[in-house]
C-alpha positions in Angstrom: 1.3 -14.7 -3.7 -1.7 -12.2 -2.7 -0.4 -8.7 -2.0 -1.8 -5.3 -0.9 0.0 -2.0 -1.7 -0.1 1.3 -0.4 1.9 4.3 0.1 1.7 8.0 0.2 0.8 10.7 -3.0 4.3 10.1 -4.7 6.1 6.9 -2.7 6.1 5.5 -6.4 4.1 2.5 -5.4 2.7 2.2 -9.4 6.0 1.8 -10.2 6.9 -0.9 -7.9 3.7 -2.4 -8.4 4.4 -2.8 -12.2 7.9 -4.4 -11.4 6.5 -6.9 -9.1 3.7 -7.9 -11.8 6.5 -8.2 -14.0 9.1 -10.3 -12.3 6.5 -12.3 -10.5 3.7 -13.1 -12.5 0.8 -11.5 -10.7 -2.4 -9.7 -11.6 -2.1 -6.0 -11.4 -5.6 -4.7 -9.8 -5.9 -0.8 -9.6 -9.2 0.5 -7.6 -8.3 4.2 -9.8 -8.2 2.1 -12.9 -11.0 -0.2 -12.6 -13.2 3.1 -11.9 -11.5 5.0 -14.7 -12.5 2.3 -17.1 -15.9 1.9 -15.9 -17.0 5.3 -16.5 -15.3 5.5 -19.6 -17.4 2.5 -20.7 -20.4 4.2 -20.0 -21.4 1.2 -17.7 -24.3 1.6 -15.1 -21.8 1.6 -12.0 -19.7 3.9 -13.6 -21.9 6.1 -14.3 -23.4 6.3 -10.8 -19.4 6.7 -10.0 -19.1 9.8 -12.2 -22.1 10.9 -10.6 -20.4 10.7 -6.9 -17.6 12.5 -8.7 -19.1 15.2 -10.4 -20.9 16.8 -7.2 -17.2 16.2 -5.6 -18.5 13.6 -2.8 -16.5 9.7 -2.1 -18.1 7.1 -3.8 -19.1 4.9 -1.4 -17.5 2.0 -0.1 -20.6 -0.2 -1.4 -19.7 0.4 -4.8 -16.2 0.4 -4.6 -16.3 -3.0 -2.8 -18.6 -4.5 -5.7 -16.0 -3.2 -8.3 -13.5 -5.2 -6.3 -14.8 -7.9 -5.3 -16.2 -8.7 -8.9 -12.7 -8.4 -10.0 -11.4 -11.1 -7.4 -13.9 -13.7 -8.2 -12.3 -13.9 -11.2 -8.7 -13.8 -10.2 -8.4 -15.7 -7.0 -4.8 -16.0 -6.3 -1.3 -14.4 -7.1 -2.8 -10.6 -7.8 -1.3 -7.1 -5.9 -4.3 -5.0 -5.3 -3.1 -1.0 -5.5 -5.7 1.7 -3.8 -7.7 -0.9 -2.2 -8.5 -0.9 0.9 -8.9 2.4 1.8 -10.8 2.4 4.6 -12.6 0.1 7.5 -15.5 -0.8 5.8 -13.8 -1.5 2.8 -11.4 -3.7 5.3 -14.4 -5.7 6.3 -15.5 -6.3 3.0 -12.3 -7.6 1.8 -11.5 -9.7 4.8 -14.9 -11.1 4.9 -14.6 -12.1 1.2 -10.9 -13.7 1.2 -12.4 -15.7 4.4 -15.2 -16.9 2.8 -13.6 -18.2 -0.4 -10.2 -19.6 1.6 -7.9 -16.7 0.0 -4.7 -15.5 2.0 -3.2 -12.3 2.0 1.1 -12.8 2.3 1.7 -9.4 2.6 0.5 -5.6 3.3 3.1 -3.4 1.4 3.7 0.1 2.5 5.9 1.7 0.6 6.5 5.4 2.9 7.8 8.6 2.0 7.6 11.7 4.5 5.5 14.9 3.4 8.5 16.8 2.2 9.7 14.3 -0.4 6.0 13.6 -1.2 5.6 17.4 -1.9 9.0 17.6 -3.8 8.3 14.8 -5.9 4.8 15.6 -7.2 4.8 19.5 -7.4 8.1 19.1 -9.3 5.9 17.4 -12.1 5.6 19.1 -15.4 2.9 17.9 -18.3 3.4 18.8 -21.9 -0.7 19.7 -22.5 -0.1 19.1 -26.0 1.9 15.9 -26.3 1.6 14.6 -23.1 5.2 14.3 -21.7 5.8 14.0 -18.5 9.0 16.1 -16.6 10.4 17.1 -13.3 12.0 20.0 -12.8 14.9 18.3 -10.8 14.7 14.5 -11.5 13.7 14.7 -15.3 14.0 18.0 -16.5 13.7 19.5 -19.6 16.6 20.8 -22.1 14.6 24.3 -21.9 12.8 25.0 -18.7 9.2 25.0 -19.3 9.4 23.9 -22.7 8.5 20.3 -24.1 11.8 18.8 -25.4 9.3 16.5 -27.5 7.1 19.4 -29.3 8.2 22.7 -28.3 4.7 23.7 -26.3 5.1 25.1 -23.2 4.8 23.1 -19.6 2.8 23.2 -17.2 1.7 22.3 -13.6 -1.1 20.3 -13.3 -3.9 21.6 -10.4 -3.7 17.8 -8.4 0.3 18.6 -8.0 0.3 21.7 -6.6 1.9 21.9 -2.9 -1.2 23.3 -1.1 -3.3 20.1 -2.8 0.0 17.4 -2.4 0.0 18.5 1.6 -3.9 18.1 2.0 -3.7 14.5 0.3 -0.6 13.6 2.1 -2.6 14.4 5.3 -5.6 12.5 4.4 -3.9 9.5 3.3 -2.2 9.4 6.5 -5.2 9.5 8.9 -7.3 7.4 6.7 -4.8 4.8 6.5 -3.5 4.5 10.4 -6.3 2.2 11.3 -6.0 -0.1 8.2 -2.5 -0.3 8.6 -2.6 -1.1 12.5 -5.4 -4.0 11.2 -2.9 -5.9 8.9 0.1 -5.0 11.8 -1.9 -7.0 14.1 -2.3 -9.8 11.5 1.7 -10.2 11.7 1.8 -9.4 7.2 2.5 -5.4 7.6 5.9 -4.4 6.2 7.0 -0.5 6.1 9.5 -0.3 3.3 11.7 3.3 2.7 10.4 4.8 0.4 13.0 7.5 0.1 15.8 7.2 -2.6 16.1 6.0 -6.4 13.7 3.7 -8.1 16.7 1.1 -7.9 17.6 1.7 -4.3 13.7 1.2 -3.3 13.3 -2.2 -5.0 16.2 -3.7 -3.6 14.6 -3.0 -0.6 11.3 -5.2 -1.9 12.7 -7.6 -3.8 14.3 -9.8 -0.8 11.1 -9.6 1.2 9.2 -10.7 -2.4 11.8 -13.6 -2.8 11.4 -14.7 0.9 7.6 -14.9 0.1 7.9 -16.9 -3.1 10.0 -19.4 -1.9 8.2 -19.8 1.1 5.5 -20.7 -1.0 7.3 -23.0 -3.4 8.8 -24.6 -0.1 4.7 -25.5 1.1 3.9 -26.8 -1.6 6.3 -29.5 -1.7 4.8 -33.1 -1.2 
């Protein structure tokens, strides 16, 4: 089972992509994280990534597609693939790959939230800079307000989860994506899940359609 995963700045799509990896056996493959470790490794592509990232510009859809792509050869099949693609070259670089090498896609996972529940969710997040705990001042809060329960420092907001930044990502996400997601529509394996509601509520919304996938599978590959 070959999955893609998307969803707007807060539809909890980590989350859910950690669940599926867990009750279905697949390979977890983050574009964020594969870039993250590469430039903490010091590693000639990540370096030319921190580069990109340090004069504020995109790194380009070249380099992101070689971190990828490297990554697929050596996991062909049953992997979710979170943050990737992002746009339509990064599309055609995909789809040209998984054609070449007989790989299927079974589903492209959107997991949707609206831009007020986006903004409520992240710009309610609260960081411990000492400890690193993580709050929300209305789903998780803490005993004190503003103060760690763990070590007593005081909260704060980080700059990425303020609403002014949440909206401008919310926006971007939403233009960047309406061509990719009218792509995999058009291949028949789109499926917009609600993304509104409990951790709990939203996976019993993408566990059936998960199930209905697997066993389809297991059903093929009967003799």
């Amino acid at each position: 089972m070959n999955i893609l995963i998307f969803g707007p700045p807060g539809s909890g799509k980590s989350t859910h992509s950690h669940r599926i990896v867990e009750r279905y056996g697949l390979t977890y493959i983050s574009s964020g994280d594969l870039i993250r470790r590469e430039i903490e490794r010091r590693t000639p592509i990540g370096k030319e990534m921190e580069a990109y990232l340090s004069r504020g510009e995109l790194i380009p859809d070249t380099i992101v597609n070689t971190l990828i792509i490297s990554k697929l050869r050596r996991q062909r099949e049953n992997f979710i693939l979170d943050g990737y693609p992002r746009t339509p070259e990064q599309v055609l670089a995909l789809e040209s790959y998984l054609y070449d090498h007989g790989i299927r896609l079974d589903l492209a996972l959107e997991i949707f939230i609206d831009l007020e529940t986006s903004v409520e969710r992240i710009s309610g997040r609260r960081i411990c800079p000492n400890c690193g705990a993580v709050y929300h001042v209305k789903y998780n809060p803490p005993k004190k307000p503003g103060i760690c329960d763990v070590c007593g420092s005081e909260l704060i907001q980080r700059r990425d989860d303020r609403r002014e930044v949440v909206e401008r990502r919310y926006r971007i996400y939403t233009k960047n994506m309406e061509p990719i997601i009218k792509f995999y529509r058009n291949k028949g394996i789109y499926v917009r899940v609600d993304g509104d509601g409990s951790v709990e509520e939203v996976w019993k919304r993408i566990q059936p359609l998960l199930d209905y996938i697997r066993a389809r599978e297991t059903y093929l590959k009967l003799p």
